[in-house]
N, C-alpha and C positions, 0 to 999 in steps of 0.2 A: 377517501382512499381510491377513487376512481384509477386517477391518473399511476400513481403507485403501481396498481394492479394489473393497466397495463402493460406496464412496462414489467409487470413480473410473468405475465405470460406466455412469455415467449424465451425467461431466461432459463439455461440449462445450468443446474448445482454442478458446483465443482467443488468437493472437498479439500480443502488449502490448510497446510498448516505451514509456519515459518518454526523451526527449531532450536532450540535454547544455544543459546553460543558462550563458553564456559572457557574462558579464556587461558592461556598454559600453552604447556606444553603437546602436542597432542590433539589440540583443539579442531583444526582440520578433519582429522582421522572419525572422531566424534560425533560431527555434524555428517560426514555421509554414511556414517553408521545409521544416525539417526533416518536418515531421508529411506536410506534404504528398506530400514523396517518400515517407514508410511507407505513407500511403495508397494513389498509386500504386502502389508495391510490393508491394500485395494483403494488409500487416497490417489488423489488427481492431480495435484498440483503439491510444489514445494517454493513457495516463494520465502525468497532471501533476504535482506534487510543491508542496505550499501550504507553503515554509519558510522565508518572506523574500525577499525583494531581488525581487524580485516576484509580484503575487497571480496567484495562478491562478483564479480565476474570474471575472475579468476578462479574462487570456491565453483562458481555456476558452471569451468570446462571441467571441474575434475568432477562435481557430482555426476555429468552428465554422461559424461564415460565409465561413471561406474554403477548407473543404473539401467532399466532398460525400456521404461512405461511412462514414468511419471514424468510431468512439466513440469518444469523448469524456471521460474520469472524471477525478476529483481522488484524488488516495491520499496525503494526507489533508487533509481541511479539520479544525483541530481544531474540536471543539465549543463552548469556551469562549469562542472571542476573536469569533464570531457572534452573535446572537442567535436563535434558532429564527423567530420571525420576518420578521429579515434574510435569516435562511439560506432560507424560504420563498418571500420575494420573487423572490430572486436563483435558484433554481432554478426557479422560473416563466418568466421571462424566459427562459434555459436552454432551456428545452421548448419554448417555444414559436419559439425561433429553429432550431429543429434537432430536431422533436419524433424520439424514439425515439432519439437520438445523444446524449445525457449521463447520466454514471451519478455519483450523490455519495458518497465513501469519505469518512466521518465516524471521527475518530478523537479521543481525549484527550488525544492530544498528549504532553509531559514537562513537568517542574519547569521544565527548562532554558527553554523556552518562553513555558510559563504563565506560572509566576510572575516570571520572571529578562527577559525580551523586554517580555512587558506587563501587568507590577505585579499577576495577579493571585490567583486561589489554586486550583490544580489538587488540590480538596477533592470527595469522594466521586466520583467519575470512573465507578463502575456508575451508580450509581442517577443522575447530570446527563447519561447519556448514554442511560438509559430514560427519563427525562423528555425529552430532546432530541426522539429519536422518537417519540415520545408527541405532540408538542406539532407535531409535522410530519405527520403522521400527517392531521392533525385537520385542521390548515390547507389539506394538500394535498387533501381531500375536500371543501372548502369549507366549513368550517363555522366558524363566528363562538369565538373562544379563550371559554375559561371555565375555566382550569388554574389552580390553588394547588398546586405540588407541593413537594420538599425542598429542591430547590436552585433552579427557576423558578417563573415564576408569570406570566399573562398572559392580559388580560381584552378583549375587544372587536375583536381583529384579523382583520379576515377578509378574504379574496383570493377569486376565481375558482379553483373544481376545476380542477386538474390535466385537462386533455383526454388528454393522453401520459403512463402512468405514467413516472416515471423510481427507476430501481431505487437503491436505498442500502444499501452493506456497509459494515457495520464493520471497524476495525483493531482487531484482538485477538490477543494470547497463548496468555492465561493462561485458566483455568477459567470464571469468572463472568462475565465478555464477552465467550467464546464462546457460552454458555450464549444470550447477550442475544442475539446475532446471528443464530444460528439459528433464537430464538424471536420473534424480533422484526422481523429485518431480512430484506434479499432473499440478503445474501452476505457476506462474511469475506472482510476482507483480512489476509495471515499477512506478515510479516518477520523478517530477520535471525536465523533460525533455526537450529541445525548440523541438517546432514542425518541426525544418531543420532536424533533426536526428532520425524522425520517422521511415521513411524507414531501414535506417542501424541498428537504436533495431530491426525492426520485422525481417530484413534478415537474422539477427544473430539468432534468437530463430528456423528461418524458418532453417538455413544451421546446428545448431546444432540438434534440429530433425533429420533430413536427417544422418547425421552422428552417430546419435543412432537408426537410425530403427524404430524412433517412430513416432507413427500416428498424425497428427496435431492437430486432434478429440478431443485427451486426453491430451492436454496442455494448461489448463484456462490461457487464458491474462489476466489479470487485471491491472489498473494502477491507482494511484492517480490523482485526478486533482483538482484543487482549483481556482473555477472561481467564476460570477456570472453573471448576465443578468442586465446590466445598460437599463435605460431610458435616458440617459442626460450626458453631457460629466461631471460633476462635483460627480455622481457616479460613473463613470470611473474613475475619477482621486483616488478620494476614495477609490475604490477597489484596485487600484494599491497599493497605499500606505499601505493598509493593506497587502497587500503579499508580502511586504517589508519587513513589520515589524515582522512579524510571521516566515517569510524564508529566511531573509538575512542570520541566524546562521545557517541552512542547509550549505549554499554556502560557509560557513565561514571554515567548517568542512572537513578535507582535504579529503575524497573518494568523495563527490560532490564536490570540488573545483577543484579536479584532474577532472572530469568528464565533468566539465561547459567548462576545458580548453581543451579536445580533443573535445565536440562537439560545437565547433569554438570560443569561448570567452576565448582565454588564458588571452590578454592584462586586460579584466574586472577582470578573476580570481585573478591573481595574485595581482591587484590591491584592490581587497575588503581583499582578506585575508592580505595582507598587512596593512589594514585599522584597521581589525578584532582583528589583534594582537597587537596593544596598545591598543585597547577597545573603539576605535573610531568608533562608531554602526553607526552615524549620518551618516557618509564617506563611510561606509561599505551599507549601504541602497541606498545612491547615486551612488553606481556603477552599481546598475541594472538600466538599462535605461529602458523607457515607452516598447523601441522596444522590447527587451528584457522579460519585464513582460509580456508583450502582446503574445509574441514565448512562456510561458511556460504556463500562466494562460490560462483559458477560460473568457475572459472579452469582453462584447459585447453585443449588442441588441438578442432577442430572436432568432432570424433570422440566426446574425453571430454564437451565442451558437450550436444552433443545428447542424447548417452546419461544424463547426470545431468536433463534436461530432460525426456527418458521418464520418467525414474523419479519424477519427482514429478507429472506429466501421469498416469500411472497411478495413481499412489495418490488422483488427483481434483484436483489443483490444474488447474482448467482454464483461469484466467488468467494463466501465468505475466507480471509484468509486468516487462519487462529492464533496469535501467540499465548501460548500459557504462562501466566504469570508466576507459578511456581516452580523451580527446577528440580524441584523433586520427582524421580521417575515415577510411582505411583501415580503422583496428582497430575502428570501429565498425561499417563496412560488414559484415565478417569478423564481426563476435558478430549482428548482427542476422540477417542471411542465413542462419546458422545455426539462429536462435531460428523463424526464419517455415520452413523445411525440417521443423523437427521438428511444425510443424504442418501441412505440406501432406504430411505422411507420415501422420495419425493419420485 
């Protein structure tokens, strides 16, 4: 746990939660009801979730003008279906509506997305997401584009410097964008991970530091997690079965499939996506076992919640960001209250 613990040393908790999105009529109005009571409630952060049925950086001008404390981030906007650019502009506007209150998690997104949502082709995903920052970088300093790169290219666009930096993590796994993030970016967003393989994400962030010379200080951990706080083993079972059903097609998609099978579940891998590709969900849900669900969710009495919550709080994830897996207003009051305690404890 060496390395882990360095890198938890020096990280400040920030209480995250992402809020249930309840589709209709209405839904908008909901969501910054929502946020606003976390604000209230003395959380830190509100990150948003960019995967359809609506945009969140559109959601992220109107929450932010209608709170007055709390951050603001996306976990994830992918990269592809923006433009660097687009993505430029619209984080300008961002800043300057809420300076110091929005932070952008850039992420590559899946096949299922890219290619299969909007026609296109989630092709070298390191190196389009070192040109992304690269090309944001540049704009957000002010300066007039002049990029020819592998996968972009853009000549002539220039905007007003950034007056408020606003910070950019990526979503990463795996080796070589973590490697990016650290080297490149302000912070790391981590998901869907079993908690056997804690350690080996945070050594990797710790030994990729170390090999860029950078301060630990200045690399926000963040990470997804999607739990809740049962009373009763028949919530438990419920919860499970809901992050079956939500994140079986994560595991189905082959950079987490590749992923679930180096951090020790190849036999489960191979057999959900094998499930996955005749379209058999039912088979594909049954191969995450309880043990399983239990290793990646946060599911458990208040007690077990927070304690799994220290534990990756110490090893450095200083943003856990929560989604609750139930939409039910009690059992969310219940996991979040929970989640903001292990912060006003640290």
């Amino acid at each position: 746990m060496n390395a882990p613990n360095a890198v938890g040393s020096s990280a400040r908790f920030r209480s995250a939660i992402t809020p249930a999105v309840s589709p209709g009529p209405g839904m908008v109005e909901r969501i910054v009801e929502a946020v606003r009571a976390a604000e209230q409630a003395g959380y830190d952060d509100v990150w948003l979730a960019d995967a359809g049925g609506i945009d969140a950086l559109t959601l992220a001008a109107i929450v932010l003008d209608r709170t007055e404390r709390i951050r603001v981030g996306i976990a994830v906007v992918p990269a592809y279906t923006r433009t660097p650019a687009v993505l430029a502009a619209t984080v300008a506007t961002l800043a300057d509506l809420a300076p110091g209150r929005f932070a952008l998690g850039l992420g590559t997104s899946s096949e299922a997305m890219i290619n299969g949502w909007h026609g296109l082709s989630l092709e070298r995903p390191v190196v389009r997401m070192r040109e992304t920052l690269a090309l944001l970088r540049s704009i957000f300093a002010g300066e007039r584009t002049s990029f020819t790169g592998e996968t972009l290219r853009s000549t002539g666009y220039r905007q007003p410097a950034l007056a408020t930096p606003v910070p950019i993590l990526l979503a990463a796994l795996r080796p070589r964008m973590t490697e990016l993030a650290v080297a490149a970016a302000d912070g790391i967003i981590l998901n869907l991970f079993p908690l056997g393989v804690l350690d080996t994400l945070m050594a990797g962030i710790h030994n990729a530091a170390n090999r860029v010379g950078k301060d630990l200080a200045e690399i926000e951990v963040a990470s997804r997690f999607q739990g809740q706080v049962v009373v009763n083993e028949a919530e438990h079972v419920a919860a499970r079965d809901t992050f079956r059903f939500h994140f079986t097609p994560y595991f189905a998609n082959p950079v987490y499939n590749a992923f679930l099978a180096e951090a020790g579940y190849p036999d489960i891998a191979a057999e959900l996506g094998s499930h996955a590709r005749v379209g058999d969900w039912a088979g594909a849900r049954a191969c995450l076992t309880d043990e399983l669900v239990d290793e990646i969710a946060v599911i458990g009495d208040a007690e077990h919640f927070r304690a799994r919550l220290g534990t990756y709080a110490k090893a450095g994830i200083g943003t856990p960001i929560m989604f609750c897996l139930s939409p039910e207003p009690e059992h969310q009051r219940r996991t979040f209250e929970a989640l903001r305690t292990v912060g006003a404890a640290r």
